[in-house]
FIFIKE-18610 format. One line per 3 residues: number of its first residue (from 1); for each residue z, x, y of C-alpha. Coordinates in steps of 0.02 Angstrom, whole numbers. Example, Ala and Ser with C-alpha at 12.3 -4.5 7.8 and 13.67 -1.06 7.14 Angstrom:
2
1 = 390/615/-225 ~ 357/684/-53;
END
This chain:
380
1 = 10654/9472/10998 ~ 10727/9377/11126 ~ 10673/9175/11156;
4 = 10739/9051/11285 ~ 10637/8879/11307 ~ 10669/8736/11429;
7 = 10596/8544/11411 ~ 10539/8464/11564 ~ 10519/8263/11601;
10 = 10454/8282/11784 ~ 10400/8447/11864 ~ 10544/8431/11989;
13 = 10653/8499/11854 ~ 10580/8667/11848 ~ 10666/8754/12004;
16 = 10820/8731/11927 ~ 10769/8794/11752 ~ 10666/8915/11795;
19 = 10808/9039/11788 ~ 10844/9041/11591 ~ 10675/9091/11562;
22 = 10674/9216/11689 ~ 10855/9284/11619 ~ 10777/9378/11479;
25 = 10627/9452/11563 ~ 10482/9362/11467 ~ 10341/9472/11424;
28 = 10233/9316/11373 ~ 10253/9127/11376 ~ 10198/8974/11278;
31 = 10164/8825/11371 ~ 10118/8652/11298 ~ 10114/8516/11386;
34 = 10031/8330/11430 ~ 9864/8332/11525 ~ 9930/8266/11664;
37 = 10086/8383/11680 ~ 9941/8541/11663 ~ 9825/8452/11781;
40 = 9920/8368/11922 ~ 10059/8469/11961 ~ 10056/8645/12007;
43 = 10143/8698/11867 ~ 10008/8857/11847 ~ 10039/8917/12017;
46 = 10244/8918/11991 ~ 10238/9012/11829 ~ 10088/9143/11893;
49 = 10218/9178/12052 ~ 10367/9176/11923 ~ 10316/9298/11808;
52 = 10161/9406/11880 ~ 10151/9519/11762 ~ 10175/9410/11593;
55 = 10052/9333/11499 ~ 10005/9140/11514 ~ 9946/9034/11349;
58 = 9951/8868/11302 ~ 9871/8695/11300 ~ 9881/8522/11333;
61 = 9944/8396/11179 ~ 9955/8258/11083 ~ 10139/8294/11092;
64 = 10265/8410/11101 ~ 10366/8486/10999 ~ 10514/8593/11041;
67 = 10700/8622/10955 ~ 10754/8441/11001 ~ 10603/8358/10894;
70 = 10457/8275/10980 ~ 10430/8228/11133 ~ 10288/8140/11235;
73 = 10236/8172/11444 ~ 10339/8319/11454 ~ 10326/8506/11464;
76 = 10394/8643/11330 ~ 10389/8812/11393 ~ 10448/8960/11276;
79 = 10492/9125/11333 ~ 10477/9282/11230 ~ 10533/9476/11271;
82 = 10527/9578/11127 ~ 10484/9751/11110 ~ 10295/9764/11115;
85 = 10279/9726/11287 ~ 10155/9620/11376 ~ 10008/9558/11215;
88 = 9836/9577/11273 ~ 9747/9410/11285 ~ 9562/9354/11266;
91 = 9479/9199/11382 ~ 9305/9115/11376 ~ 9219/8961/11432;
94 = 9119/8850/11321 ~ 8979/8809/11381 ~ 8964/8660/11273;
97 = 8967/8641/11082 ~ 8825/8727/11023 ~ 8921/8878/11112;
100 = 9076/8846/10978 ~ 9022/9009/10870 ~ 8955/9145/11017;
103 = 9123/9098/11110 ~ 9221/9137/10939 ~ 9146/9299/10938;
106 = 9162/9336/11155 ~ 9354/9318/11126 ~ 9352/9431/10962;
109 = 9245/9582/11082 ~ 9387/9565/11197 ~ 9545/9597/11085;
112 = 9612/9757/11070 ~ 9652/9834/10890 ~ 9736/9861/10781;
115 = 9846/9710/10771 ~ 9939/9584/10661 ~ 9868/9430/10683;
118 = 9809/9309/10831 ~ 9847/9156/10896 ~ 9723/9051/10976;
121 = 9698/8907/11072 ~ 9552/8774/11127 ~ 9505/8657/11210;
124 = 9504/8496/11077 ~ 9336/8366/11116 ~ 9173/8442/11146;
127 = 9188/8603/10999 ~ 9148/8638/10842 ~ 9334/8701/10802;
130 = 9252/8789/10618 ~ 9109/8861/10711 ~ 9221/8948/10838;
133 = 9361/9017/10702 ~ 9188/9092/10617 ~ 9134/9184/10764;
136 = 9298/9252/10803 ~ 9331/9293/10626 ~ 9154/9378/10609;
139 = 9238/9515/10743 ~ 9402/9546/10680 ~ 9426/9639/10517;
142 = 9441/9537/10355 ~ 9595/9449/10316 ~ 9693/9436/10490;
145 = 9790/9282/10516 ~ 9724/9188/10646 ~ 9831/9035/10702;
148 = 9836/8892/10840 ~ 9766/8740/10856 ~ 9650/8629/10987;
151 = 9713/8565/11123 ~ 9763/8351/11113 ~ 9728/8207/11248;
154 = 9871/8087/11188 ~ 9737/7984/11068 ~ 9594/7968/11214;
157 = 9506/8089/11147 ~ 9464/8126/11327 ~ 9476/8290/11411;
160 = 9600/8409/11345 ~ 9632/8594/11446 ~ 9702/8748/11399;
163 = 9795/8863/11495 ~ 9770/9045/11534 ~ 9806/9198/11640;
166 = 9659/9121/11740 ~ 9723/8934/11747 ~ 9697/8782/11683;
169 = 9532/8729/11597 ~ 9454/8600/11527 ~ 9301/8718/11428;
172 = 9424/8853/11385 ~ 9473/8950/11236 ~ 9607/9077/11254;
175 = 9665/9217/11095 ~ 9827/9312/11100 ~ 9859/9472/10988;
178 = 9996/9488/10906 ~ 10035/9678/10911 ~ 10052/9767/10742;
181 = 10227/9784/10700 ~ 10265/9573/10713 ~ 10317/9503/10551;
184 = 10201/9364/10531 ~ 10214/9228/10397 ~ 10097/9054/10403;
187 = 10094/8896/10291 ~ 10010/8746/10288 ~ 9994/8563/10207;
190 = 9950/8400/10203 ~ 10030/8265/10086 ~ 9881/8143/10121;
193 = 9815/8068/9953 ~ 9622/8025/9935 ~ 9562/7856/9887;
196 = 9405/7766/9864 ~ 9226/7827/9808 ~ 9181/8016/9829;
199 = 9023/8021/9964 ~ 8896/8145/9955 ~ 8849/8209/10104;
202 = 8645/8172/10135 ~ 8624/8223/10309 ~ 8730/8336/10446;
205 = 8712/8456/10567 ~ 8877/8568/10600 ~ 9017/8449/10619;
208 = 8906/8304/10642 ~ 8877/8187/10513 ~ 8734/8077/10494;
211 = 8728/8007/10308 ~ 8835/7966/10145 ~ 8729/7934/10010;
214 = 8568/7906/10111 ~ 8653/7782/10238 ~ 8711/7806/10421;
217 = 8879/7886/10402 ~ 8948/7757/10537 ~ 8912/7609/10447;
220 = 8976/7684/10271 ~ 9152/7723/10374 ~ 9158/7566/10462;
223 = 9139/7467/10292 ~ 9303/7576/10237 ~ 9399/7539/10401;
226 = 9385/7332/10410 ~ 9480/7302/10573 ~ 9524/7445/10616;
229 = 9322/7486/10662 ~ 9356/7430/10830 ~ 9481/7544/10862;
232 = 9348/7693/10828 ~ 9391/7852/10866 ~ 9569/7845/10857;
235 = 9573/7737/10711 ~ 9487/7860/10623 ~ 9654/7976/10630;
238 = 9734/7861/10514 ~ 9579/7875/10387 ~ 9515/8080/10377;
241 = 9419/8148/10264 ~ 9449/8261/10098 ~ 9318/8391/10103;
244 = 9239/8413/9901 ~ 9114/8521/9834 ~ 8959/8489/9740;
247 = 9077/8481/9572 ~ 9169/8362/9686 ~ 9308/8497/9660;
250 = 9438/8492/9810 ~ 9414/8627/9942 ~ 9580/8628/10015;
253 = 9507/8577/10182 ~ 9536/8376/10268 ~ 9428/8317/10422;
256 = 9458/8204/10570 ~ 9342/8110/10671 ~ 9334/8153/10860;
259 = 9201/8025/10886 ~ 9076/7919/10835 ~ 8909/7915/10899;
262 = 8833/7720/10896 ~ 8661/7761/10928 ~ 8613/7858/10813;
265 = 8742/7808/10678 ~ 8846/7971/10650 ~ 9020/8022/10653;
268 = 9071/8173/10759 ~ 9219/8294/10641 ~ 9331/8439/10710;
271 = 9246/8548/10598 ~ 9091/8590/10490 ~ 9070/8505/10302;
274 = 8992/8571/10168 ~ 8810/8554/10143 ~ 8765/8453/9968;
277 = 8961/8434/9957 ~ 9052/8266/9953 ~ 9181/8148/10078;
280 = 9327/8059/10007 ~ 9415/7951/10138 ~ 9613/7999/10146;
283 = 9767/7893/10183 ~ 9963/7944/10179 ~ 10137/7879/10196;
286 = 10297/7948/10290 ~ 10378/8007/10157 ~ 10212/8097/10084;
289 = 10204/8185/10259 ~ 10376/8249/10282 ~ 10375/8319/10119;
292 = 10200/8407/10153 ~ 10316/8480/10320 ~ 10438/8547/10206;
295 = 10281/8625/10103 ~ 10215/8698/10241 ~ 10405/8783/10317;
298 = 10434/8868/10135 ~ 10279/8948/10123 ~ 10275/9022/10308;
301 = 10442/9064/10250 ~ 10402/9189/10092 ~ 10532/9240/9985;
304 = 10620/9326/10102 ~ 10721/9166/10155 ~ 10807/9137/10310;
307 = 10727/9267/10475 ~ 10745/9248/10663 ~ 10625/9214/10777;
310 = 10487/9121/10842 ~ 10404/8964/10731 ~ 10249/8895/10784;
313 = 10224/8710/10755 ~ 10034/8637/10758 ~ 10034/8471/10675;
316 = 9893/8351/10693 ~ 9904/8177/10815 ~ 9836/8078/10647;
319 = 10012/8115/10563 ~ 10101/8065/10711 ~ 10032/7908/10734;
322 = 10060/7862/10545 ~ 10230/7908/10551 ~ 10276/7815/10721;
325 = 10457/7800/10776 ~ 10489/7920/10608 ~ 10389/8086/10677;
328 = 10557/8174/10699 ~ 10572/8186/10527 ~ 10448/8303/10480;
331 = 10519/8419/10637 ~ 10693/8410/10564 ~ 10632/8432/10365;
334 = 10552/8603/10440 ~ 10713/8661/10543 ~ 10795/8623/10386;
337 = 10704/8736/10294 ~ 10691/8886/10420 ~ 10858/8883/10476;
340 = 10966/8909/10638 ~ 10916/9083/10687 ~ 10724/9015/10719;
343 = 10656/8964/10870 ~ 10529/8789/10850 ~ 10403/8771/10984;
346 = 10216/8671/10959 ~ 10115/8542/10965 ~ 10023/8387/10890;
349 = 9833/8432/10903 ~ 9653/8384/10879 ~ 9610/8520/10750;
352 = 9762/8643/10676 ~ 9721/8824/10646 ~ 9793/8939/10497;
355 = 9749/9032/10325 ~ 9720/8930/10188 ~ 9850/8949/10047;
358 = 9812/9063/9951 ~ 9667/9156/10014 ~ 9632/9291/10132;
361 = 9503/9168/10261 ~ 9574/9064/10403 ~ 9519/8880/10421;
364 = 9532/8745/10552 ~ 9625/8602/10476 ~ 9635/8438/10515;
367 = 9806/8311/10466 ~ 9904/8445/10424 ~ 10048/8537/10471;
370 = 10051/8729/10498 ~ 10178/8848/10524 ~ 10174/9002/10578;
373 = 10317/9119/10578 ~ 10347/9260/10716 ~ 10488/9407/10689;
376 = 10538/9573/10721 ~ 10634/9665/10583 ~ 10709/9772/10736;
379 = 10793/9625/10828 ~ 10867/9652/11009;
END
């Protein structure tokens, strides 16, 4: 498996870079990027005319991550020949979020078997990140490791696109597979610690939630936050919530608030809660959240130790805003772990996607980091 990346400020840098991607004759390429650098430069155009026959995924960001750390406004585009050839890839439009599940399961019709794993991509606001992940899981045989994440806005919570084959898109959801013969290895974790009064969950509908213990869920979170109400939805990154069951037994599983819905007094989560279950808000520190990094690198990792090859970094926008001027750390605590030979490339994101320690289902996480770990035991 061979990997070259290049890190772009302005889009005027890319004539002159474009050449070490195109020196190892990329079969497929990973773009992530700010809104703006997907949206108002013709970025697209360059890369579909630069490699015609490759295939195109990626999204826009919360931030980027590459093998120099973190970086915001800018462009990371990985390259990757290895010996598979060009992946098949899988693109839909949602329609809107009702449409979450039935365009999980358009993507899965598309995919070709057999394969290793996926990775997958979406756009972040307006989807029920769970609901999708369902309906592709409900086509693909049990147990595949599906990983990715939704697409970030900075913390506007906006528009977010995702990039394809086809373009750029602001409804889109785009799958990759990863052919069978692709070492894949995937971890993920936290290090957020719960606090306060478990809430059980009255009313919701999907990922909407309408009531904590009989009362609007808005008010109940807003009573939690103090000041930092008025800074709803992003503030609500800083605050997610543990996911219980109805033996208020922990689920594994944190949620973030994408927004928050004044009228009728509900709060608007990445993801679907459990029914009957409870809500514990969440809060963390740095050093809590590098360590959960560190986690989340040795278990992609395995017991094999050190491999080459391709690590994919989704981490969520909540943990980089806690960690501020710090958020390098948790990059650097991960290369630490997974060594020289491995290439870093990713994102911070609205929703992260991976398997759930320990058990053969994927979930969509929120405030976590995942890693996912790409090799080929037959190196070129």
């Amino acid at each position: 498996m061979q990997i070259a990346q290049i890190k772009l400020g302005h889009f005027s840098q890319l004539a002159s870079r474009i050449g070490e991607l195109s020196a190892i004759d990329p079969q497929w390429l990973l773009v992530f990027a700010s809104k703006n650098f997907l949206v108002d430069t013709p970025l697209f155009s360059e890369l579909q005319q630069s490699f015609p026959l490759a295939a195109l995924l990626g999204c826009s960001t919360a931030g980027e991550i590459s093998a120099g750390g973190v970086s915001e406004n800018s462009c990371v585009i990985t390259a990757v020949h290895w010996r598979f050839g060009v992946p098949h890839c899988a693109l839909t439009q949602l329609e809107n979020m009702q449409d979450s599940e039935q365009a999980g399961q358009r993507l899965a019709s598309q995919l070709q078997m057999p394969m290793a794993g996926v990775l997958l991509f979406a756009q972040g606001v307006h989807i029920n990140g769970s609901a999708l992940l369902a309906g592709l899981e409900s086509g693909l045989p049990a147990g595949l490791p599906i990983m990715g994440g939704l697409a970030g806005d900075g913390t506007e919570f906006n528009q977010t696109v995702v990039l394809s084959r086809a373009g750029v898109s602001a409804n889109g959801a785009v799958a990759m597979a990863i052919p069978v013969g692709v070492s894949v290895g995937h971890g993920s974790y936290g290090g957020w610690k719960p606090f306060g009064l478990a809430r059980r969950v009255t009313r919701h509908e999907g990922n909407i939630l309408f009531e904590l213990d009989g009362e609007p869920a808005l008010d109940v979170y807003k009573r939690y936050l103090g000041e930092y109400a008025e800074q709803l939805p992003s503030s609500g990154l800083l605050f997610p919530f543990e996911m219980l069951a109805q033996d208020y037994s922990t689920v594994g599983v944190v949620r973030t608030i994408l927004g928050v819905d004044e009228a009728s007094g509900s709060l608007i989560l990445a993801g679907d809660i459990l029914s009957d279950g409870y809500l514990r808000l969440m809060h963390a520190s740095n050093d809590a959240l590098v360590e959960g990094a560190e986690s989340a690198a040795l278990a992609a990792q395995g017991p094999s130790g050190e491999v080459s090859g391709l690590g994919l970094l989704v981490s969520c926008v909540g943990r980089k805003l806690v960690m501020g001027g710090r958020i390098d750390e948790e990059i650097e605590a991960v290369a630490g772990v997974l060594g020289p030979n491995m290439s870093l490339a990713g994102f911070y994101s609205y929703g992260e996607i991976s398997p759930l320690q320990g058990t053969l289902g994927c979930k969509l996480h929120n405030q976590t980091m995942t890693i996912s770990i790409l090799s080929d035991s037959q190196n070129e």
